[in-house]
C-alpha positions as CSV (number, residue, x, y, z in Angstrom):
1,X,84.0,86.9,103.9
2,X,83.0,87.2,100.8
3,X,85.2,90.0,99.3
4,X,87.4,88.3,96.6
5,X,89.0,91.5,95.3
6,X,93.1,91.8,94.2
7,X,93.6,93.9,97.7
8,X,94.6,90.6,99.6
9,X,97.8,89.1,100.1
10,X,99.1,87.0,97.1
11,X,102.1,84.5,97.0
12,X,104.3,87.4,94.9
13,X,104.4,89.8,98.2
14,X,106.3,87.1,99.4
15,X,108.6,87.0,96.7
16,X,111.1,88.9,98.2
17,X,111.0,87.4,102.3
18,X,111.6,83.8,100.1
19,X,115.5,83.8,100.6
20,X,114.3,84.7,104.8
21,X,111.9,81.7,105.0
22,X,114.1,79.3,103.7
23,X,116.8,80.4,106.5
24,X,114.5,80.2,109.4
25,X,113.0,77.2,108.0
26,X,116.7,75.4,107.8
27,X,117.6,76.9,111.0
28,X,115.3,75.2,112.5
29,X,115.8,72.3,110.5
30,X,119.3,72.0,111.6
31,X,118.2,72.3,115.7
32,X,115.1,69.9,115.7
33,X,113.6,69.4,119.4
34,X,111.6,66.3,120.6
35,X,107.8,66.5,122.0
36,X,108.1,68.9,125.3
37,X,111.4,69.7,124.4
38,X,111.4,72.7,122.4
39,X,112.8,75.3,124.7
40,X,115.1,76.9,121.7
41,X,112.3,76.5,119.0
42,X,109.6,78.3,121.4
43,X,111.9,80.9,122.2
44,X,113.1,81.2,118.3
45,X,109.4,81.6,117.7
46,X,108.4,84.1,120.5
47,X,111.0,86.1,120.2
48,X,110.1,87.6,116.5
49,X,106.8,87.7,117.2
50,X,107.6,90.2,120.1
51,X,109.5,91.8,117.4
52,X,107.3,92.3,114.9
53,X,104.3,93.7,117.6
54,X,102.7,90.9,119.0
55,X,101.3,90.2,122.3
56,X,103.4,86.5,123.2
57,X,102.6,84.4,125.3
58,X,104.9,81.7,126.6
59,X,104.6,78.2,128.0
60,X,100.8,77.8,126.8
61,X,100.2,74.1,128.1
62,X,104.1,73.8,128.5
63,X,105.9,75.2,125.6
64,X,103.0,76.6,123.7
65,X,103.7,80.3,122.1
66,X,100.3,82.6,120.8
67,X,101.2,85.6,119.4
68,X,98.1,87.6,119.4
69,X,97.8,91.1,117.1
70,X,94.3,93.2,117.2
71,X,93.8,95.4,114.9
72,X,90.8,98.1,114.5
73,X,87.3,97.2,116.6
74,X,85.9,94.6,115.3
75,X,85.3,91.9,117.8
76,X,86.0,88.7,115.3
77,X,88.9,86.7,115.8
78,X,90.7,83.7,114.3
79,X,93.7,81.2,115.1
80,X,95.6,79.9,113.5
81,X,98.3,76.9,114.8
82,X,101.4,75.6,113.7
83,X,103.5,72.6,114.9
84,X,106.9,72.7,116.2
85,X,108.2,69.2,117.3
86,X,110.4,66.7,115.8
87,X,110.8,63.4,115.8
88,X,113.1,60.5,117.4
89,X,115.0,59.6,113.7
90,X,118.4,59.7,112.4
91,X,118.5,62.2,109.5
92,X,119.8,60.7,106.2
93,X,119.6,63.5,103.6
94,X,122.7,64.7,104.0
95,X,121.9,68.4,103.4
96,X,124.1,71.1,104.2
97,X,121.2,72.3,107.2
98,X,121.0,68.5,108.2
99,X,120.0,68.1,112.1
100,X,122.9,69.0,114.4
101,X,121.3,66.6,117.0
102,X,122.0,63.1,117.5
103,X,118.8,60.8,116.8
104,X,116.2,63.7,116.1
105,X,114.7,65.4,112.9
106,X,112.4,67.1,111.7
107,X,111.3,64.0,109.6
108,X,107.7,65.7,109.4
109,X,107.7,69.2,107.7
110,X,106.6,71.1,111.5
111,X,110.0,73.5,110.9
112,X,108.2,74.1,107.4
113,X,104.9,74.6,109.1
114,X,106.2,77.1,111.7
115,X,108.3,78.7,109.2
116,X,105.2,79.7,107.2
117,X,103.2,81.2,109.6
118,X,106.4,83.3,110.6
119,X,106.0,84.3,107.3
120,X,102.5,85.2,107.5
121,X,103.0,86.6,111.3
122,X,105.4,89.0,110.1
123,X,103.6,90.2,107.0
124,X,100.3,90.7,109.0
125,X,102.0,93.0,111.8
126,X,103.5,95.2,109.1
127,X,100.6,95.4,106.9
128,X,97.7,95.5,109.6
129,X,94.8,95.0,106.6
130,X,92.7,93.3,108.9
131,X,89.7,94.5,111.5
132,X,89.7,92.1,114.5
133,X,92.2,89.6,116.5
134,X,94.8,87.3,115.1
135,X,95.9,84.4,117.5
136,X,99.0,82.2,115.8
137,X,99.1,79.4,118.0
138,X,102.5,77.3,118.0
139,X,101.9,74.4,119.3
140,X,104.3,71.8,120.8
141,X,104.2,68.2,121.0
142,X,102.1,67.3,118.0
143,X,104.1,63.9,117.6
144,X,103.5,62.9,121.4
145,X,100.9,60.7,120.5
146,X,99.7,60.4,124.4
147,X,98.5,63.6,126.6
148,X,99.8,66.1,123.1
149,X,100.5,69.4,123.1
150,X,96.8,70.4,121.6
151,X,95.5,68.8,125.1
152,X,97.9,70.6,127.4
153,X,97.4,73.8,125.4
154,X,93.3,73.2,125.8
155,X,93.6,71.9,129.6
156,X,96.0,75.5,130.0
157,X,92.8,77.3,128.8
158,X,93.5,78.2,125.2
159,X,90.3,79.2,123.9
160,X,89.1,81.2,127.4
161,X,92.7,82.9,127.5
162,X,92.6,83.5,123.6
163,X,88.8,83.6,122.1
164,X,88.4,82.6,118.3
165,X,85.3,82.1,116.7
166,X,87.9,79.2,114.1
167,X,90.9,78.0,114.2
168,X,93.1,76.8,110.8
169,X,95.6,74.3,110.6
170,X,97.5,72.6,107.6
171,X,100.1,69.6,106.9
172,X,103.0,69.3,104.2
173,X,101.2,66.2,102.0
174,X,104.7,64.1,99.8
175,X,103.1,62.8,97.0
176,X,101.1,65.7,95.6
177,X,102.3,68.3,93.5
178,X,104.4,71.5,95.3
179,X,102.1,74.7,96.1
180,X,98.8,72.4,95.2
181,X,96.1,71.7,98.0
182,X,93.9,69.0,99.3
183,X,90.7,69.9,100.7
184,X,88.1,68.2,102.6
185,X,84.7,68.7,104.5
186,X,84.0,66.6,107.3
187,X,86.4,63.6,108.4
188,X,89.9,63.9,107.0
189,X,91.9,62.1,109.1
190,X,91.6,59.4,111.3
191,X,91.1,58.2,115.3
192,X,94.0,56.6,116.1
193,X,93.5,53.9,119.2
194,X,96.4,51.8,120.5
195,X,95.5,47.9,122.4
196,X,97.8,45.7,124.5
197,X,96.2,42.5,124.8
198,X,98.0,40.0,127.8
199,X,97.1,36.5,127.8
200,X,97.8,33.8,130.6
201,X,97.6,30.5,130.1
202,X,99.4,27.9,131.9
203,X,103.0,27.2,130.6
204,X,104.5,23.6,130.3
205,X,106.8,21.4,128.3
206,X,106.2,21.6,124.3
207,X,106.3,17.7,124.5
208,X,102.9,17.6,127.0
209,X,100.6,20.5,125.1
210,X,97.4,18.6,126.7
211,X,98.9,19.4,130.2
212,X,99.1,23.7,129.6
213,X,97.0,26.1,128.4
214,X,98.7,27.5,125.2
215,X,98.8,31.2,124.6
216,X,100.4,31.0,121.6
217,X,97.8,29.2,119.9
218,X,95.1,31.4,121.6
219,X,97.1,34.9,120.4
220,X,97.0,33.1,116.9
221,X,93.0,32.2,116.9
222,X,92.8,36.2,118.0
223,X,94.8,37.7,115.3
224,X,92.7,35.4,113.2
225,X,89.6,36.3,114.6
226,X,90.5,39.7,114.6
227,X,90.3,39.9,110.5
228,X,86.8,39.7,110.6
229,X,85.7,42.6,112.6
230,X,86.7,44.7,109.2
231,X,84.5,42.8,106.6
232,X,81.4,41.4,109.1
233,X,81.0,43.9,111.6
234,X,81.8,47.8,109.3
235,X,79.3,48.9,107.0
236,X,80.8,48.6,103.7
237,X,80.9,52.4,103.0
238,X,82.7,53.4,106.0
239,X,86.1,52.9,106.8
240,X,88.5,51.6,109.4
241,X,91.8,49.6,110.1
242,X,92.8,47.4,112.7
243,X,96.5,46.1,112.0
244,X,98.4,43.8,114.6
245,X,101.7,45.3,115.3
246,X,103.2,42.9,117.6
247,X,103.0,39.3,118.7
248,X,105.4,38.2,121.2
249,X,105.3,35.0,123.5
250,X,107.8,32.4,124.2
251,X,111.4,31.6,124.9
252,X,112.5,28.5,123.4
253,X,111.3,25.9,121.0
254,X,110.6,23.2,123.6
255,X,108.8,25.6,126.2
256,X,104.7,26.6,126.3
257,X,105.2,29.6,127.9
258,X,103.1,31.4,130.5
259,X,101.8,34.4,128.4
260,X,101.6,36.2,125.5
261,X,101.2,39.6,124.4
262,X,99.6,41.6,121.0
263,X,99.3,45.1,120.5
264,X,97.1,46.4,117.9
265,X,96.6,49.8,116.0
266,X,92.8,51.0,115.6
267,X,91.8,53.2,113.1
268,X,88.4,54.5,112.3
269,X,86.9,57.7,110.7
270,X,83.6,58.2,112.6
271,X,82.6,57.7,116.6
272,X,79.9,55.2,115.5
273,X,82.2,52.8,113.8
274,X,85.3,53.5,117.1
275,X,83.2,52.2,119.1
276,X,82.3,49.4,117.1
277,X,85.9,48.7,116.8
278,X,86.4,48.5,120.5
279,X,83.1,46.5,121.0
280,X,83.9,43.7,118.8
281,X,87.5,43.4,119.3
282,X,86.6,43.2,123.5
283,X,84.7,40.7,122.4
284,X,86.3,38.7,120.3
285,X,89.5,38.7,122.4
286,X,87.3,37.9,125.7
287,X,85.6,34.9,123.8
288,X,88.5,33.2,122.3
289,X,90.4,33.4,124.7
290,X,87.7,31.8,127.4
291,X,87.6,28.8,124.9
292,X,90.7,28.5,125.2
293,X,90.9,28.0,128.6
294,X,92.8,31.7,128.9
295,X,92.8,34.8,130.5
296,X,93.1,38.0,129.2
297,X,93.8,42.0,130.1
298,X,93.2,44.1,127.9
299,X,94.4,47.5,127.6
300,X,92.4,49.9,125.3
301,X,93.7,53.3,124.9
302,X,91.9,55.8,122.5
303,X,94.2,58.1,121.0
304,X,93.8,61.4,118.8
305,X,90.2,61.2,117.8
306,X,89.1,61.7,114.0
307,X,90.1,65.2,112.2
308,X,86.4,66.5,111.3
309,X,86.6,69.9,109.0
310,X,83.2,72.1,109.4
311,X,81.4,72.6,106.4
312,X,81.3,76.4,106.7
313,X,84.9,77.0,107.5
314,X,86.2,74.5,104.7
315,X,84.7,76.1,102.3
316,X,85.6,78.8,103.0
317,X,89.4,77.9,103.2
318,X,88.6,76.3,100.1
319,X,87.6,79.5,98.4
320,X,90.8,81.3,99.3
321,X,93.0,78.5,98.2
322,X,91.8,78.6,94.8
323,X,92.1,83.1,94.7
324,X,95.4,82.1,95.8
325,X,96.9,79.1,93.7
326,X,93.9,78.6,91.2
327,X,91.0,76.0,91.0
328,X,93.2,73.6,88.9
329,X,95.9,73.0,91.9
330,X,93.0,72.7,94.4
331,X,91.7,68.6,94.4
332,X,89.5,66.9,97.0
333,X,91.8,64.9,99.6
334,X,91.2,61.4,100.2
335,X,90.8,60.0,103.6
336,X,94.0,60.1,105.1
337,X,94.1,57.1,107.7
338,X,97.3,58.7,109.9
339,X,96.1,61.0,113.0
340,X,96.4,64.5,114.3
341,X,96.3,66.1,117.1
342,X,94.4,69.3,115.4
343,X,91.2,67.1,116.1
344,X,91.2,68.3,119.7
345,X,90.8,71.8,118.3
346,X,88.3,71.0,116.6
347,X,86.0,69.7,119.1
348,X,86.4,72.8,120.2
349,X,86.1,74.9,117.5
350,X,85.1,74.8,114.1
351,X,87.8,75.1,111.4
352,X,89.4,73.1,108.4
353,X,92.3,71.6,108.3
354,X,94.7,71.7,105.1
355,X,96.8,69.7,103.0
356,X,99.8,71.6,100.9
357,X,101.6,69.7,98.4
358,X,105.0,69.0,99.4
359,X,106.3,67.3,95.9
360,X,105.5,63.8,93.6
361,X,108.8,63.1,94.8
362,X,109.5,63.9,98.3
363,X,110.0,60.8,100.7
364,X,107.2,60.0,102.8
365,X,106.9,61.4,106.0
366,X,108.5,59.9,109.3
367,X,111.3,59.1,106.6
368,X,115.0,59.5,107.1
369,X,115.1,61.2,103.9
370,X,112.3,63.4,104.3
371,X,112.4,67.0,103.9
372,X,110.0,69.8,103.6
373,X,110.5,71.7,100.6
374,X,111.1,75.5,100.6
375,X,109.1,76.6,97.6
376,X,106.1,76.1,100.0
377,X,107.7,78.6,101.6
378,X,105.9,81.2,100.3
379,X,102.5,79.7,99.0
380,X,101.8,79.0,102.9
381,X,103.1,82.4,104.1
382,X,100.2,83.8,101.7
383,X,97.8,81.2,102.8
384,X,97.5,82.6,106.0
385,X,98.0,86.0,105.2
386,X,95.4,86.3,102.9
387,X,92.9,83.8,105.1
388,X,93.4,86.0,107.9
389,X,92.5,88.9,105.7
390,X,89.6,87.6,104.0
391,X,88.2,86.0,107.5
392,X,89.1,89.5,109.3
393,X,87.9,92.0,106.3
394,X,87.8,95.6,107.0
């Protein structure tokens, strides 16, 4: 892997698919599918991968496509995945390639991300300057938040059906300059975990408080309480979020009602400090509640876990970024507090997950207004062209 010689693929090879990539990229802009939905996009995929020589196959942990292409003897092998899922918004760019479908989008760049390593799928199959195994994993589902498409893919057998000794992944990134990368060793993005906190106390007339149990005022001393797990429990170097999403409780000014309900988002960056998190907030919830005179369920759901890179593989990534684009548009990424369902991949195997650019000005993601922009088109095209070559060198 350590050949850094002009014979690998360069963003100018592309030069002349770019006008192609933009029109599968808006194509599948325009016919956006939710989570476990994406019965046109998986066949849009799969077919020109059967076109261009690969080995498909279909419904990989539901509507998973890996397009697997060997090449010479060597026994190495890599994978790389791309997204394919949209999300539950109303688009409101008004683009010409705007979504055709009611109340769905692709309001996260995935139709850029699969459109790139279309680019790269097709460009691999007709050049063949590899030795070994390519598996392009596309991936549904990555916005399910709950039972994803990484973990049906993984329960399905992914990695016994399709060996790789890494797997690569990247994400568009609004705010930082177009074709420019973010890298990062170790954690990159965080575990997301999702609690529901009931409380029962003992409803009444707002005239007589002495004669309830209030679980209003107990959800308030929580959320309170709550505030302090951050700054007294978390070693001041590490980092971690717990925001309160919802409070709901009550009918009527007059009425103590019976219950009460919060829901919290968790977020943490290491498996010391998530279980921490859940430690202290099942305690502090428990506790205040009790002097209260309340009862509580609490419902604790840990989501995607925390995006860890491997040393190894990132810097290697790292290394053919900056052939590709130059040192100066390669930056260290900051710790990015949203979650992804590569992570599960990554327990897996090792690999590094990337960040590409996507413009100072593009809206953020999960945005109405977002859109991936096309002259990444390219740049990520070459990315995993020249990665596979450079991983897979003859």
């Amino acid at each position: 892997m350590s050949n850094t010689t002009n014979q690998f693929a360069s963003i100018s090879d592309f030069d002349d698919k770019a006008a192609e990539l933009a029109a599968a990229r808006q194509h599948l802009h325009a016919h956006p599918e939710l989570s476990f939905q994406e019965y046109e996009t998986a066949e849009y995929v799969a077919g020109r991968l059967e076109r261009w020589g690969y080995d498909v196959t279909r419904n990989v942990g539901g509507l998973g496509v890996v397009g697997r292409l060997r090449q010479g003897s060597d026994g190495r092998s890599i994978a790389i995945r791309a997204d394919m899922d949209a999300l539950p918004i109303t688009e409101a760019t008004g683009l010409p390639y705007a979504s055709r479908v009611s109340g769905t989008m692709h309001a996260c760049g995935h139709d850029g991300h699969t459109a790139m390593l279309l680019g790269a799928a097709e460009y691999l199959a007709r050049t063949r300057h590899f030795n070994g195994t390519v598996n392009l994993i596309f991936q549904p589902a990555e916005e399910a938040g709950k039972g994803s498409g990484a973990q049906a893919m993984i329960a399905d057998g992914l990695f016994e059906r399709f060996p790789c000794d890494a797997i690569f992944g990247l994400h568009n990134h609004p705010g930082a300059p177009v074709g420019s990368f973010l890298m990062r060793a170790g954690p990159l993005m965080a575990a997301s975990d999702t609690v529901t906190i009931k409380i029962t106390g003992r409803g009444g007339h707002a005239s007589r408080p002495h004669l309830t149990v209030d679980p209003i005022v107990t959800a308030a001393n929580i959320v309170m309480t709550l505030q302090t797990v951050i700054s007294r429990n978390i070693n001041p170097t590490e980092t971690a979020v717990i925001t309160v999403g919802t409070i709901h409780g009550g009918t009527a000014s007059n009425v103590i009602p019976e219950d009460a309900e919060i829901t919290l988002s968790v977020r943490s960056f290491s498996a010391e400090v998530r279980d921490i998190l859940e430690r202290r907030i099942r305690g502090i919830v428990t506790s205040v509640a009790q002097a209260h005179g309340a009862t509580v369920e609490i419902d604790y759901e840990r989501g995607y876990p925390v995006v860890t890179n491997s040393v190894p593989e990132t810097a290697f990534a790292t290394e053919v970024v900056a052939e590709l684009v130059g040192q100066d548009k390669v930056s260290v990424c900051p710790l990015i507090p949203g979650s992804e369902d590569f992570s599960y991949f990554l327990e897996h195997k090792p690999g590094c997950f990337l960040r590409l650019g996507n413009g100072e000005d593009s809206a953020m993601l999960h945005n109405s207004k977002y859109d991936f922009n096309d002259g990444n088109l390219t740049v990520g095209a070459a990315l995993w062209a020249r990665l596979t070559e450079r991983f897979l060198a003859i």
